[in-house]
C-alpha positions as CSV (number, residue, x, y, z in Angstrom):
1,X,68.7,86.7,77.8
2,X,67.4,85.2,74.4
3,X,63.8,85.2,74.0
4,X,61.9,83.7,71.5
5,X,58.0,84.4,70.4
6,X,55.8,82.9,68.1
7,X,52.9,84.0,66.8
8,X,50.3,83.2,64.0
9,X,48.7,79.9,64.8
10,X,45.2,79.5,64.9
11,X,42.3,77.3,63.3
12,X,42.1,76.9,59.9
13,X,40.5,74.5,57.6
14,X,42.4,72.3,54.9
15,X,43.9,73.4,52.2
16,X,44.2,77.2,53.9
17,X,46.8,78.9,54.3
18,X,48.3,80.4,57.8
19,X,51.7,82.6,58.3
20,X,53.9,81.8,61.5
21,X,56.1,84.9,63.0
22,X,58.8,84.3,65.7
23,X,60.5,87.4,67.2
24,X,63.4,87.3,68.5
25,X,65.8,89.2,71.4
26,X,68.7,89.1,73.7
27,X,71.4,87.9,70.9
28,X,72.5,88.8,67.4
29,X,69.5,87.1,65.3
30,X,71.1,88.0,61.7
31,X,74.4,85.4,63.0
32,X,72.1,82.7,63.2
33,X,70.5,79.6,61.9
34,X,66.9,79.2,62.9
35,X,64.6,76.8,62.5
36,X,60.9,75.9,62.8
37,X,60.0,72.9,64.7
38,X,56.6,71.4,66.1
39,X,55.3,68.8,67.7
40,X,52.2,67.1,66.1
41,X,49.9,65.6,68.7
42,X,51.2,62.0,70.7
43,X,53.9,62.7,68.5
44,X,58.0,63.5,69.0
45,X,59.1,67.2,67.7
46,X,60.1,67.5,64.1
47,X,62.2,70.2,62.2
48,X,59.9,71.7,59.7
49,X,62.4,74.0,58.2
50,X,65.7,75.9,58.8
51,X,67.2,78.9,57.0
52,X,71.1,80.1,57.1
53,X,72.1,83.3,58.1
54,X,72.5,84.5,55.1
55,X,69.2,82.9,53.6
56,X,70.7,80.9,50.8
57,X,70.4,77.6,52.4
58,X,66.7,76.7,53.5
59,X,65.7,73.4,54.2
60,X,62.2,71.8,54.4
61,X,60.9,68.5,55.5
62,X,59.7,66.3,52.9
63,X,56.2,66.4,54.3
64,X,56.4,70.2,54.3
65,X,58.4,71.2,51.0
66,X,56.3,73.1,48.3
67,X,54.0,74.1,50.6
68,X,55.8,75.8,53.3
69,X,58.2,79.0,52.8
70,X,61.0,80.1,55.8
71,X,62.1,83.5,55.6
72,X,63.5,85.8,58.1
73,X,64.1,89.9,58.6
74,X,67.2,90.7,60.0
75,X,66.5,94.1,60.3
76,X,63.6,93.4,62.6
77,X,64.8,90.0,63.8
78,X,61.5,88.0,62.9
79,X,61.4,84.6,61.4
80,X,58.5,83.8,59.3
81,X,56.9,80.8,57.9
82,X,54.2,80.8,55.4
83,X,52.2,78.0,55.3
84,X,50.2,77.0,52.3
85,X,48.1,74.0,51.5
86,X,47.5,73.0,54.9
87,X,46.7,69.2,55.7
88,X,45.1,67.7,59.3
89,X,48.6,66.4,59.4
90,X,50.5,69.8,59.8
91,X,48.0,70.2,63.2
92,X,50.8,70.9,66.0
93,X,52.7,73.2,68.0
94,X,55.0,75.1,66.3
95,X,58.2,76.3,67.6
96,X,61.3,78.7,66.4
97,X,64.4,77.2,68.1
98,X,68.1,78.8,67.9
99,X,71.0,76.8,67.3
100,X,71.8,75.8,70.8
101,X,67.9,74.7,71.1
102,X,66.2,77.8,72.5
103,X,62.3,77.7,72.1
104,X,59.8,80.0,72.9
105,X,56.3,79.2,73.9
106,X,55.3,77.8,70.1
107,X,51.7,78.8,68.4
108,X,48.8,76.4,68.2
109,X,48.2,75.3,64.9
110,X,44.9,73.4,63.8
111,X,44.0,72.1,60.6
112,X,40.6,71.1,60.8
113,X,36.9,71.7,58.7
């Protein structure tokens, strides 16, 4: 059965910095795409990021790009995503999803002084 779990959120103020971990189980991770997603507040999910499975095509949402950094460890199947520079705006639930749409619980995240 694949699981997914995030980690990482919290509350931090702008322009601080917060690293997202999602662990995964129950399928062969390294074959994968995977993505961060989240859903701001009264908003609609968005795709943050994704990375390959073979990391050498990462994507980033234009809000998100310079800022933000996907990575993943095959080895220990985690998915990371370091977040830099952080805005009120990047204040959601975040979510790893697989390619078929898998999501685990997401991580808080709160940008606020």
């Amino acid at each position: 059965q694949v699981q997914l779990v995030e980690s990482g959120g919290g509350m931090v103020q702008p322009g601080g910095s917060l690293t997202l971990s999602c662990t995964a189980s129950g399928y062969m991770f390294r074959n994968y795409r995977m993505c961060w997603l989240r859903q701001p507040p009264r908003r609609e999910l968005e795709v943050v990021s994704c990375i390959n499975s073979d990391r050498t095509r990462l994507m980033y949402a234009d809000s998100v790009r310079g800022r933000f950094t996907i990575d993943r460890d095959d080895v220990k199947n985690f998915l990371f995503l370091q977040m830099n520079r952080l805005t009120a705006e990047d204040t959601a639930v975040y979510y790893c999803t697989t390619p078929a749409g898998t999501r685990g619980q997401g991580t808080q995240v709160i940008v606020s002084s």
